[in-house]
N, C-alpha and C positions, 0 to 999 in steps of 0.2 A: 636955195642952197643947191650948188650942182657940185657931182662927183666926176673923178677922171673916170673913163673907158677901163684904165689899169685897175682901180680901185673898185669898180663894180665886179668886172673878171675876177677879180681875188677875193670878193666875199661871195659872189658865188659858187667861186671855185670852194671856199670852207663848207658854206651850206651843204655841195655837195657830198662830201667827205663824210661831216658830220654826220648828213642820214644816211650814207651807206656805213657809218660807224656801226649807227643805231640799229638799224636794222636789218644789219648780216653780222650780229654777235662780237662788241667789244670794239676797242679803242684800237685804230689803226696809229701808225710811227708817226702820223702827223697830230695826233689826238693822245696827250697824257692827261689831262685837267676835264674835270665834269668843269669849270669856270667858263672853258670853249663855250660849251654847251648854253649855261648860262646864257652869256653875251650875246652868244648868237641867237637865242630867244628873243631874247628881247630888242636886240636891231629887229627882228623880222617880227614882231609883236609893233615897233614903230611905224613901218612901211604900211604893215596891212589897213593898221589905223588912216594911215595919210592917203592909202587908196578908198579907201570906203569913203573919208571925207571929202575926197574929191569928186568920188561918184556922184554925192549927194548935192553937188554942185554946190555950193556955200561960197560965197567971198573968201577971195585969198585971207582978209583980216579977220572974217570970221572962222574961216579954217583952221588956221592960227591961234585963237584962242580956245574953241574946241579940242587940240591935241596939245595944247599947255597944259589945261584944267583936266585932262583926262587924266582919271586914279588911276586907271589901265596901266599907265606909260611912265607912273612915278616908282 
């Protein structure tokens, strides 16, 4: 799976946001929903898995089934 260039910018650019939400007190004009928050945990709870499993060197096919089966990511 590959993402556009514009598509990574713009979820980094939330992640961004997010943590200076979090941690300089309260929800800025781009942030009304704890759901943000949510979602963007767990995009970024997927990645970290998908990096660790490729550190680990594993087969693409067995990469694959490792972050299917993963309870983490359900």
């Amino acid at each position: 799976m590959t993402i556009s260039a514009e598509d990574a910018r713009s979820f980094i650019n939330s992640v961004l946001i997010a943590r200076n939400d979090l941690s300089h007190g309260g929800l800025g004009p781009d942030k009304s929903a704890k759901s943000d928050f949510v979602k963007l945990n767990r995009q970024l709870r997927i990645i970290l898995h998908a990096c660790f499993v490729k550190e680990l060197g594993l087969t693409p096919k067995v990469a694959a089934r490792v972050l299917k089966d993963s309870a983490q990511l359900q």
